[in-house]
N, C-alpha and C positions, 0 to 999 in steps of 0.2 A: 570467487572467494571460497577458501576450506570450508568455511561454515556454513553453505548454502544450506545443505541438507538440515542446520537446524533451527531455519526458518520457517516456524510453525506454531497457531495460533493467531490472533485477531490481528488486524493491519490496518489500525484507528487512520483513518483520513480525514484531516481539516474542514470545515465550513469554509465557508462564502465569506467572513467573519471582517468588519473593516474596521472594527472597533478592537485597537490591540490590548487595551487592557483585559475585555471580555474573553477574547482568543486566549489569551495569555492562561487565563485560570479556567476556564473549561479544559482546555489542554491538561494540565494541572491535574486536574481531576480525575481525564481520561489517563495520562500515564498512573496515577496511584494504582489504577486497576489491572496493571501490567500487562500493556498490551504486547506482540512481538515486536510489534515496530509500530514507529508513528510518521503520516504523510503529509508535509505541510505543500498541500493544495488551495488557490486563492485566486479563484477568476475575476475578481471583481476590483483587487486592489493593485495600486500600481507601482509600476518600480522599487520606488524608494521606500513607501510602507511594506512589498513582499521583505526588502532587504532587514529590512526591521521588526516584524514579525519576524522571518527565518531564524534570524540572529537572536531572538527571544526563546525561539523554540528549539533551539540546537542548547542554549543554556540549558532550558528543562529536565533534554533529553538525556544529556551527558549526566545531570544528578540523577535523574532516574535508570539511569542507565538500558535505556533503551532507544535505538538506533533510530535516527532523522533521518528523513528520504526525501528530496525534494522532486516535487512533480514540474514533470515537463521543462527542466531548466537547469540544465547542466552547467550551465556561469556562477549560476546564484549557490549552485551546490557547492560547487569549486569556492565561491566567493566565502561562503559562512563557516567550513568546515563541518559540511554535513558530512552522515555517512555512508549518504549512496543519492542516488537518481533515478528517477521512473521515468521514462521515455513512452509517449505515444506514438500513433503513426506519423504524424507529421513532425517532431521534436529532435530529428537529427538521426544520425547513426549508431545505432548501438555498439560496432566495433570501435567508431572514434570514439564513443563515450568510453567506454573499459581502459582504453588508450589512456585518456585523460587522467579518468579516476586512479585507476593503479588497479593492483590485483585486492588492495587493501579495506577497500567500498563496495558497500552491497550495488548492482546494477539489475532493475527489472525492466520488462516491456510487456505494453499492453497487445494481445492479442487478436482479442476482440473472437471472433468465432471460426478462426483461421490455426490451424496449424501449421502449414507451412510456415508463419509468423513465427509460433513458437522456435521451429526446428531451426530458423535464422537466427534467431537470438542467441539461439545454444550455440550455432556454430559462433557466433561474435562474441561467446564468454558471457554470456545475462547469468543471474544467481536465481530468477527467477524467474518465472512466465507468468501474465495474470489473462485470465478468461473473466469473458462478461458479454452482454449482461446477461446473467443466471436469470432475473425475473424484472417485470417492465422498471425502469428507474426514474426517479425526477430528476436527479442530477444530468442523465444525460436518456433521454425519451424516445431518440434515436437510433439508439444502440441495437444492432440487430439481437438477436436470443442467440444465448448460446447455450450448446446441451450440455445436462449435466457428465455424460459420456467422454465428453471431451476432455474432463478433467482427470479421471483415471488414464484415459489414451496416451496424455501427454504426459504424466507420471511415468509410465511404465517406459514409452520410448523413451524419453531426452534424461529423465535421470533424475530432473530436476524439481523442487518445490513449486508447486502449483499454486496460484492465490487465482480466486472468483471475487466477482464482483460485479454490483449491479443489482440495486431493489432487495438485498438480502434482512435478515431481521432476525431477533432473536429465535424470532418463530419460527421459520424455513431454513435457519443457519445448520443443525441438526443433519439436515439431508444434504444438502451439501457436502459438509463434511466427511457423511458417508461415502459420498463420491468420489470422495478422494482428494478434496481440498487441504493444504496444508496452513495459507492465511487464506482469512476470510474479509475483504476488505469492506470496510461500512465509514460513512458519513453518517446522515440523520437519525438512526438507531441508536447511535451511542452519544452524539454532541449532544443532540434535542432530546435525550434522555432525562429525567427528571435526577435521577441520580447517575450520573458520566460512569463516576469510579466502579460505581455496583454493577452497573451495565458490560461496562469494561470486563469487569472479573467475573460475569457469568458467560461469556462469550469464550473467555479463555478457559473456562472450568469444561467446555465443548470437548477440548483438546486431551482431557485429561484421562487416561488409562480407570477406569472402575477396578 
C-alpha cells in the first residue's frame, strides 16, 4: 500500500477478552488515545464470538478512524471488512494474502528474529515487518529475543516500516524506538492500564518530533 511508510506510532493489540461488552469499551478507550492502528487478537474465543467481536471492533475503528488488523485470519479479515491482516509463521502465505486483500489493505508479518523472514515479506508485497520479542513476553514466553539491531537493519534494507513487539512497556518503549522502531506493538501495557486512553496517547507522544 502507498501508505506504508506512514505507519508509525503505537499498534494497540487486543486481550484475551471473551466478554464482548468489556472488549468493546476498553477498545473504546484505547482508540480515543489514537493509536496508528489497532489489532484484534483472541486466542481464547471461538469462531463465532471472533466473528462478532471483529465486527464490533471494525465499527470502532472506522469512527475512529483508525485502521483494524486482524491477526492471524485472513477469512475473518475478508469476512468483517477489515483493513488489513497480520500473518504468523504458520497463518498462510503472504503473497496469497496481498492477492486476496488487494493493494488497498494494510498486510504485515511476524518475523520473529529472522530476516530473511522479513526480506520474504517484502518480496510478497507486506506494508510491514514486525520483530520480537525485544524483551521476555507473557503473551508468548517462547519467543526467541530479538536484537534491537535488527530493527534499524531491516529499516534500512527493505524500505519498509518496522513494528517490535514483545514484553515492551512504557518504560522500555523509549529505546526502542530509538532503534528504529516505527509501531510499537503492546497488549498488557495499554488494555490493563488503569487508564487505556492516557496510556494510549503517551505511547504515541514517543513518536512525536520535540
Amino acid at each position: 500500500m502507498s501508505e506504508s511508510m506512514a505507519l508509525r506510532g503505537l499498534y494497540a493489540v487486543t486481550p484475551d477478552e471473551t466478554d464482548d461488552e468489556r472488549l468493546v469499551a476498553l477498545a473504546a478507550q484505547v482508540l480515543a488515545g489514537r493509536p496508528a492502528l489497532l489489532q484484534y487478537r483472541n486466542k481464547l474465543a471461538a469462531a463465532a464470538q471472533r466473528r462478532t467481536q471483529a465486527a464490533a471492533l471494525r465499527e470502532l475503528c472506522r469512527a475512529a478512524g483508525v485502521p483494524l488488523i486482524i491477526n492471524d485470519d485472513l477469512a475473518l479479515a475478508l469476512e468483517v471488512g477489515a483493513d488489513g491482516v497480520h500473518l504468523g509463521r504458520d497463518d498462510g502465505d503472504p503473497a496469497a494474502a496481498r492477492r486476496a486483500l488487494g493493494s488497498g489493505c494494510i498486510l504485515g508479518v511476524t518475523c520473529y528474529a529472522d530476516l530473511s523472514r522479513a526480506r520474504a515479506g517484502a518480496a510478497a508485497g507486506v506494508d510491514y515487518v514486525a520483530f520480537g520479542a525485544m524483551f521476555p513476553s507473557s503473551t508468548k514466553p517462547s519467543a526467541p529475543p530479538a536484537p534491537f539491531s535488527l530493527l534499524g537493519q531491516a529499516k534500512a534494507e527493505l524500505g519498509l516500516p518496522v513494528a517490535a513487539i514483545g514484553g515492551i512497556t512504557l518504560g522500555n518503549a523509549a529505546a526502542v524506538v530509538a532503534a528504529g522502531a516505527d509501531l510499537i506493538a503492546v497488549i498488557g501495557d495499554v488494555f490493563a492500564a488503569p487508564d487505556p486512553a492516557a496510556r494510549a496517547a503517551a505511547y504515541r507522544a514517543l513518536f512525536v518530533s520535540p
